[in-house]
VOGU-3710 file (C-alpha; in Angstrom, 3 decimals, decimal comma):
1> xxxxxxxxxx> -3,701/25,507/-27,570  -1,908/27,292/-24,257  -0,653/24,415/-22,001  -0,772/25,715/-18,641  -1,113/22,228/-16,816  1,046/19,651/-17,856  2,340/15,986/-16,617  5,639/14,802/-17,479  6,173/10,692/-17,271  8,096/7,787/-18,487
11> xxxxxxxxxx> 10,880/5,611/-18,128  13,038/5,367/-14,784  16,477/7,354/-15,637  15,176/9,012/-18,678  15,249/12,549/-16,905  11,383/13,115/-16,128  12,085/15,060/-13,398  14,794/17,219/-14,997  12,567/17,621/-17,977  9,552/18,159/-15,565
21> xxxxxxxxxx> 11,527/21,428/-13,642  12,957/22,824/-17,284  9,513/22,854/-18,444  7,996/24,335/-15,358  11,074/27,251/-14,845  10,398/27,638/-19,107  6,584/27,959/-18,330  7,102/30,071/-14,599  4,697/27,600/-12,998  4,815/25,725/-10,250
31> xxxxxxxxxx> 6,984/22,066/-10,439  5,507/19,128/-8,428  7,607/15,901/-8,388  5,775/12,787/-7,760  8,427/11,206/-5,833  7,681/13,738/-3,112  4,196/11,890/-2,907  4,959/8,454/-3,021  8,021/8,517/-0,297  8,296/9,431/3,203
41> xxxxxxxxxx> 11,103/12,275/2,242  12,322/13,000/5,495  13,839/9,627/6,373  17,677/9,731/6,939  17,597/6,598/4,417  15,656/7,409/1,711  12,919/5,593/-0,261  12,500/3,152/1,989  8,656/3,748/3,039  6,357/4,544/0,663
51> xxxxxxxxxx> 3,205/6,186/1,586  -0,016/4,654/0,910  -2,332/5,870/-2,641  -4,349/7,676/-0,822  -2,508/9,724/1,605  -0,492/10,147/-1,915  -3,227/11,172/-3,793  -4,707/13,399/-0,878  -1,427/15,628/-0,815  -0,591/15,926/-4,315
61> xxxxxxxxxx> -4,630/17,160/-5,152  -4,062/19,471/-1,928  -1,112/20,826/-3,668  -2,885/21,328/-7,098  -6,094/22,629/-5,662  -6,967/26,286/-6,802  -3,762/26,368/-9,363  -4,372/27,206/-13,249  -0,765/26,144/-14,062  1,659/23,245/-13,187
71> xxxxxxxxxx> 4,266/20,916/-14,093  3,958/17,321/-12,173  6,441/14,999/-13,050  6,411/11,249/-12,313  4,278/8,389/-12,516  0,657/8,446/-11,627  -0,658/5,482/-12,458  -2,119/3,058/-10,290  -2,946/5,936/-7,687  -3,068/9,318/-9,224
81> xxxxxxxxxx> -5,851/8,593/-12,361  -8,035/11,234/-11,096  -5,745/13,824/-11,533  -5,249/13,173/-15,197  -8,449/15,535/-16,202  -6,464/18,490/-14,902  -3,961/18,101/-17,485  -3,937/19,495/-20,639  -1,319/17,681/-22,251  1,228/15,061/-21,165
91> xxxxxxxxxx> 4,687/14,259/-22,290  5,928/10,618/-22,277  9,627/10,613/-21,944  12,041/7,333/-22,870  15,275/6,410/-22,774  17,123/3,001/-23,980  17,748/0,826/-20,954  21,446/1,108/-21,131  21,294/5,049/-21,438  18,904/5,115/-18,073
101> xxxxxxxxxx> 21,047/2,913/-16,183  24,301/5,155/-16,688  22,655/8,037/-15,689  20,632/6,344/-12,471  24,042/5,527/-11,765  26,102/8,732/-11,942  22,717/10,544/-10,572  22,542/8,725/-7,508  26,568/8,744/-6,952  26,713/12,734/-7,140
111> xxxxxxxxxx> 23,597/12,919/-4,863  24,720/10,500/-2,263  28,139/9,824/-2,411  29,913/6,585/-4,235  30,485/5,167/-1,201  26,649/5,083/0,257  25,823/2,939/-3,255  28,756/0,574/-3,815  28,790/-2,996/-1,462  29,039/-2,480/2,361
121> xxxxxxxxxx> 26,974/0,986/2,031  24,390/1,948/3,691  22,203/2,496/0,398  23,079/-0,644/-1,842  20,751/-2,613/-1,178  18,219/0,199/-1,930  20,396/1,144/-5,346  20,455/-2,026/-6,352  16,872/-2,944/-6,118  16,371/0,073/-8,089
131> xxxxxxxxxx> 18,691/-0,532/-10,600  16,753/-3,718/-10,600  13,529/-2,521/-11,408  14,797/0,370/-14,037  16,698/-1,818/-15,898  12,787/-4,318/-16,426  10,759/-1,657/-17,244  10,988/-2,090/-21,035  10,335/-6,129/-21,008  8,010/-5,717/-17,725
141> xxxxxxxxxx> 4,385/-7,698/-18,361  1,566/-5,086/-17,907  0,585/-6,031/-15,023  3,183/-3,884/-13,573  1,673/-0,567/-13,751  5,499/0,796/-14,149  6,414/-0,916/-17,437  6,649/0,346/-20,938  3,891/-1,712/-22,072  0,831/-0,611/-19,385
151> xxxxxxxxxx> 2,274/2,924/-20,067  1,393/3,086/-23,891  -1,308/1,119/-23,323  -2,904/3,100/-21,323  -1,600/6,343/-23,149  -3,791/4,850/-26,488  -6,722/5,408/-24,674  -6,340/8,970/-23,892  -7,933/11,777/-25,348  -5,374/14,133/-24,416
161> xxxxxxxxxx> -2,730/15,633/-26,410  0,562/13,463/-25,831  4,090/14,197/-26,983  6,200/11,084/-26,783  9,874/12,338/-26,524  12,825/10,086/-26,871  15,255/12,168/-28,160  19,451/12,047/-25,964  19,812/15,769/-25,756  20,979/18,068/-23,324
171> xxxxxxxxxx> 19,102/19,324/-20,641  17,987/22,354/-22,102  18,105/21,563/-25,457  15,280/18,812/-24,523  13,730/21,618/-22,927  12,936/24,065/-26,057  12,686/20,716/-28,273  9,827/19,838/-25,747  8,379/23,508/-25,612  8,307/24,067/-29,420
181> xxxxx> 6,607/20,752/-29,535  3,647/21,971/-26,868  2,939/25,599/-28,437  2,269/24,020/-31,764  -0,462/21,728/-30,207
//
């Protein structure tokens, strides 16, 4: 099976989106992050408003529309379900909490500066919520649409191929790990 369309999804920190552009530069497709849906990107401050599921959904299918190959990265669920017949495969992607927390941590410090994220920045609150939230997403109830649990759950009932990756390697070695993985489907 070719894999020309594929989503890319998992834990917070556990390097979906750098997974998500590897696989996309690897394939020479287009890379759509879903965190470019769900947030107002332009604000000085950023994710602080979130756009509603529609206008989401509305932008991300008017991005998709006409295209025979993709990469999307990010979660979906809860707004994005009627994308998931464009797929052809999806890759769910986890971490250990302690591993994702480190590298929220140095991620958001080299992209906005120590000082933005520690007490008395402008961003802490922000980082800290998120920290928050990452650090629950394995012992989250599945109610919350963003926890481990209502993930696999709803992964079992899928009929599409699924690689579950959850494997500490480096960037690119993650990358042809992945991509051996998806040609032999």
């Amino acid at each position: 099976m070719l894999v020309q369309r594929l989503w890319v999804f998992g834990a917070p920190g556990a390097g979906v989106t750098t997974l998500g552009q590897g696989l996309a530069a690897r394939m020479g497709v287009p890379f759509f992050d879903t965190d470019d849906y769900c947030w107002f990107t332009d604000d000085p401050l950023p994710y602080r408003r979130k756009r509603n599921a529609q206008h989401r959904l509305r932008l991300l299918t008017q991005d998709l529309e006409g295209r025979e190959q993709f990469v999307v990265a990010g979660a979906l669920l809860g707004w994005g379900e009627p994308l998931v017949g464009r797929f052809d495969a999806v890759v769910y992607r986890w971490l250990p909490a302690d591993v994702r927390l480190a590298r929220i941590r140095q991620r958001e410090a080299e992209r906005y500066g120590i000082e933005r994220i520690s007490p008395g920045g402008d961003l802490h609150t922000v980082f800290e919520k998120f920290l928050s939230w990452a650090e629950q997403y394995d012992t989250a109830p599945p109610e919350k649409l963003r926890s481990r649990t209502a993930e696999q759950q709803w992964l079992q009932q899928q009929s599409l191929p699924i690689i579950y990756s959850a494997d500490d390697l480096p960037s690119q070695a993650l990358v042809e790990n992945i991509w051996q993985r998806l040609t032999a489907l």
